[in-house]
LOVO-974602 format. One record per residue: residue number from 0; x, y, z of N, C-alpha, C in turn. Coordinates in pm, 1 decimal, padded with zeros to 6 digits. Example, Ala and Ser with C-alpha at 12.3 -4.5 7.8 and 13.67 -1.06 7.14 Angstrom:
<tormars>
- 0:01319.0:-00569.0:00780.0:01230.0:-00450.0:00780.0:01320.0:-00330.0:00780.0
- 1:01285.0:-00225.0:00708.0:01367.0:-00106.0:00714.0:01290.0:00003.0:00787.0
</tormars>
This chain:
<tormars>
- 0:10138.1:03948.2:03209.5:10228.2:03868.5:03130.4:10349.1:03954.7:03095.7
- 1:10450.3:03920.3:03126.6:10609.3:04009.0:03095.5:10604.1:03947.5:02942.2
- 2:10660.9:04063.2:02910.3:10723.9:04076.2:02722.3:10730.7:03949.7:02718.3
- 3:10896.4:03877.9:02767.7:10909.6:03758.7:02753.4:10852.9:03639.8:02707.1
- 4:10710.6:03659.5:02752.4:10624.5:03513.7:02795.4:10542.5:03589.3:02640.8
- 5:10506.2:03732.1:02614.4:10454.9:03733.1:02533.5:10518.9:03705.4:02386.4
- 6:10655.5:03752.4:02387.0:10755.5:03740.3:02274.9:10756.4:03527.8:02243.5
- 7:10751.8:03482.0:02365.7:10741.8:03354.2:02363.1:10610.5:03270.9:02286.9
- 8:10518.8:03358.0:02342.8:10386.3:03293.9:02319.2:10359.4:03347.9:02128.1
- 9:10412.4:03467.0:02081.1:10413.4:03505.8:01969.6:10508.5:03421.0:01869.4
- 10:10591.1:03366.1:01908.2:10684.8:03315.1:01818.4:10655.7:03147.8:01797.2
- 11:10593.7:03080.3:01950.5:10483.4:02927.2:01890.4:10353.3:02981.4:01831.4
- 12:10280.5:03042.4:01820.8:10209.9:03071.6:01723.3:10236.4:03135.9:01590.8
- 13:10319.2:03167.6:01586.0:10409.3:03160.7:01457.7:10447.3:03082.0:01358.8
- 14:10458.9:03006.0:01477.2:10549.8:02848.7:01449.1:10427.9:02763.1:01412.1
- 15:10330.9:02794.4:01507.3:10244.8:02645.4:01510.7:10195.2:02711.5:01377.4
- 16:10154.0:02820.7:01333.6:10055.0:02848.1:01232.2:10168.3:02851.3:01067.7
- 17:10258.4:02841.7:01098.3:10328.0:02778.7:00971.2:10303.5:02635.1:00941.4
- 18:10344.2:02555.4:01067.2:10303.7:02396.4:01088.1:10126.3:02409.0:01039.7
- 19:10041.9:02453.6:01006.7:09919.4:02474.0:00993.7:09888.4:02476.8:00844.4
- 20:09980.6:02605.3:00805.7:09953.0:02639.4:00655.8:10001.6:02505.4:00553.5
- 21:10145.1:02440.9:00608.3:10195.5:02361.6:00522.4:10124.6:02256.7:00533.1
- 22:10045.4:02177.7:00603.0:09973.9:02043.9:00640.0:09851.9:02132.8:00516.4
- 23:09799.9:02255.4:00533.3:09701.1:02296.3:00430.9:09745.4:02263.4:00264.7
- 24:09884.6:02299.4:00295.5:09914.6:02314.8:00118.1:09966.8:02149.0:00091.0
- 25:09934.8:02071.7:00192.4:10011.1:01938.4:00109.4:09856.0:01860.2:00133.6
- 26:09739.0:01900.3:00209.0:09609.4:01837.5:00164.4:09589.7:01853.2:00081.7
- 27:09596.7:01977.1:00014.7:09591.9:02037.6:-00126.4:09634.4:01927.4:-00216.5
- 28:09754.3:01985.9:-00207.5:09812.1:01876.9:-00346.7:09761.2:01776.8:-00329.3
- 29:09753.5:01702.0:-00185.7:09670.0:01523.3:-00200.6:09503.0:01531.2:-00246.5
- 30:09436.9:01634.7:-00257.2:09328.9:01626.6:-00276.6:09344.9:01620.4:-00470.1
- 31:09406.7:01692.1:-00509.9:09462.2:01703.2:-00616.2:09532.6:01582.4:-00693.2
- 32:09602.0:01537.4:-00639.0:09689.7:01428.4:-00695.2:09565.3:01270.8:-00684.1
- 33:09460.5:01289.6:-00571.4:09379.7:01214.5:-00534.0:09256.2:01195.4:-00671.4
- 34:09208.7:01343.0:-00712.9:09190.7:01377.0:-00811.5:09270.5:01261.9:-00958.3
- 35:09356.3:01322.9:-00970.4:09399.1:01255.7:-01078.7:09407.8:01076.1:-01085.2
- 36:09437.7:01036.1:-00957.0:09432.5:00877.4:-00977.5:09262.0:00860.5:-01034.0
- 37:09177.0:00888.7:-00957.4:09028.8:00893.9:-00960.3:08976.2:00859.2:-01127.8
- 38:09088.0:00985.6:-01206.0:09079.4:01018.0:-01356.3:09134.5:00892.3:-01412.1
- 39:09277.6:00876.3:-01375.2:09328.2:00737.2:-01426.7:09255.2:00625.2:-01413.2
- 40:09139.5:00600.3:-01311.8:09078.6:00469.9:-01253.4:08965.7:00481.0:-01388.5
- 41:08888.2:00616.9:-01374.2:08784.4:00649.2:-01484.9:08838.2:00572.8:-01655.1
- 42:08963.4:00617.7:-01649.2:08972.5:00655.7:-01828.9:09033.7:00433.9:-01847.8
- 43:09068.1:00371.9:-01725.9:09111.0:00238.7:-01713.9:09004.9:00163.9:-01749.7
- 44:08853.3:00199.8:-01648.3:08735.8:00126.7:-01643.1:08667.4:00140.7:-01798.6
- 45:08695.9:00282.7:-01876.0:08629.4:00291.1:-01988.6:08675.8:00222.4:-02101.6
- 46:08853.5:00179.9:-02054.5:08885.3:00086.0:-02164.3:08870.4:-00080.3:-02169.5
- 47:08806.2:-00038.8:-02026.8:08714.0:-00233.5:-01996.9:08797.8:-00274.9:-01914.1
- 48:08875.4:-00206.0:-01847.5:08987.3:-00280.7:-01762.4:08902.6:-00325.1:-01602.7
- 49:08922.3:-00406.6:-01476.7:08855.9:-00423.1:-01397.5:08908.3:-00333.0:-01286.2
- 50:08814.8:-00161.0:-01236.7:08898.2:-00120.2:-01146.9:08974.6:-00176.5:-01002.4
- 51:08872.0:-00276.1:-00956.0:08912.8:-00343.1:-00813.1:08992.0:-00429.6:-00861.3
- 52:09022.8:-00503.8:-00941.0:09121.9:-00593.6:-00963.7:09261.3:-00487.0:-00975.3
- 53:09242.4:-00395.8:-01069.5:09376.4:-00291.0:-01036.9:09374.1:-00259.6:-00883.3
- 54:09325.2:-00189.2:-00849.3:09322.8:-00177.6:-00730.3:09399.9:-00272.8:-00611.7
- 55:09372.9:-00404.6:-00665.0:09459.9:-00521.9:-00566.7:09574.3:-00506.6:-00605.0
- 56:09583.2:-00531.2:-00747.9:09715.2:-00523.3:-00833.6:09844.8:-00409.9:-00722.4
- 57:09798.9:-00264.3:-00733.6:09862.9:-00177.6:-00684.3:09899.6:-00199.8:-00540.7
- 58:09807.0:-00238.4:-00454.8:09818.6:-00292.1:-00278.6:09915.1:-00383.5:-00286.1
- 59:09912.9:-00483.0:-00361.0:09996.6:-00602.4:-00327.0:10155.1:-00551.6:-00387.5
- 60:10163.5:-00455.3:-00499.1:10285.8:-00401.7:-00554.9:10355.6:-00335.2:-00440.8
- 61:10257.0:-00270.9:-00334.2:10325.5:-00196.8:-00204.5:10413.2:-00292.1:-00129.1
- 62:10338.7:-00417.0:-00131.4:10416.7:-00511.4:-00003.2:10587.9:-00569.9:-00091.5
- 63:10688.5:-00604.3:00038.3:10767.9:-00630.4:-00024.6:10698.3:-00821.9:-00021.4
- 64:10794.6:-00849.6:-00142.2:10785.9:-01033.3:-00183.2:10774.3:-01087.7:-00029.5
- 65:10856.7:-01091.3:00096.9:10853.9:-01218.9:00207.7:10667.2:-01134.3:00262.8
- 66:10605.0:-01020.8:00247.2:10537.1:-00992.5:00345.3:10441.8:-01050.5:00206.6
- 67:10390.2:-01035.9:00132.3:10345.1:-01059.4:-00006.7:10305.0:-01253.4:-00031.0
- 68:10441.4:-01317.0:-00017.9:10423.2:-01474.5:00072.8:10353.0:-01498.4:00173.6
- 69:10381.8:-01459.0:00302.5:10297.3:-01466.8:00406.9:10183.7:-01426.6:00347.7
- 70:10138.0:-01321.7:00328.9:09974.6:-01304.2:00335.2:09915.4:-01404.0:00179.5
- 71:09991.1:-01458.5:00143.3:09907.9:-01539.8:00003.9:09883.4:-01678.5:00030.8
- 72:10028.8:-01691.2:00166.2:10009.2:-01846.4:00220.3:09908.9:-01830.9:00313.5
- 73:09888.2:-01778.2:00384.8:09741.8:-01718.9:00481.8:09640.8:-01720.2:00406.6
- 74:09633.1:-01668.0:00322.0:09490.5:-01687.2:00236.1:09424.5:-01801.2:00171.7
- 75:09589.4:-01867.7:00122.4:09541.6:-02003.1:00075.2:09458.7:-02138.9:00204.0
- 76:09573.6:-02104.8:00293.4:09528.6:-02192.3:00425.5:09416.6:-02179.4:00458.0
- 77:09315.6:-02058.0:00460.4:09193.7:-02027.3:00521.4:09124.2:-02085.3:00395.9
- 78:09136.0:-02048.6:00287.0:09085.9:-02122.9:00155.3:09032.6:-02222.1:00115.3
- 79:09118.9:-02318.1:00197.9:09157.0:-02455.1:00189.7:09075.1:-02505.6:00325.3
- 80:09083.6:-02465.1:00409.6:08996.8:-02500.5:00528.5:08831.5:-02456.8:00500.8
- 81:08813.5:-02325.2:00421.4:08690.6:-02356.2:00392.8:08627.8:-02369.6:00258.9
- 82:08684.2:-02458.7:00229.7:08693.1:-02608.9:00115.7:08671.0:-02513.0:00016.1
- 83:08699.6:-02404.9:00000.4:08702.1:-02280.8:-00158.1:08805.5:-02355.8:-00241.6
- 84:08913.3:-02441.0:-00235.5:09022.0:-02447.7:-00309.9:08986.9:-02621.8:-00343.7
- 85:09019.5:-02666.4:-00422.7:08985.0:-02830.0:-00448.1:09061.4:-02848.1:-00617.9
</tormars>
């Protein structure tokens, strides 16, 4: 192997193992920050609140309003076809 190819091969592993450490330090924080919702869900349920109903609450806050329509008119339609709605 000439220098070259080795100077080459030293500097993507360099590279790749920076790309390595930072994907480490931001699982981190998500394991962490993952942590804390966990706490917020805990200290919600102890004040009688319903966690899965929050839980929807927050999913549906992600979607914007037209994607938020569609999937509520979809739900109702299937609803309604299997006679849940009256």
């Amino acid at each position: 192997m000439s220098q070259v190819e080795t100077d080459a091969g030293s500097v993507a592993a360099d590279e790749l193992k920076q790309f390595i450490e930072r994907i480490e330090r931001l699982e981190e924080e998500k394991a962490s920050i993952q942590g804390d919702i966990k706490e917020v869900f805990a200290e919600l349920k102890g004040r009688g609140y319903d966690a899965k109903a929050i839980r929807t609450i927050v999913r549906i806050r992600k979607q914007d309003h037209a994607e938020r329509q569609e999937q509520e008119a979809i739900l109702d339609l299937y609803m309604q076809a299997l006679g849940m709605v009256g």
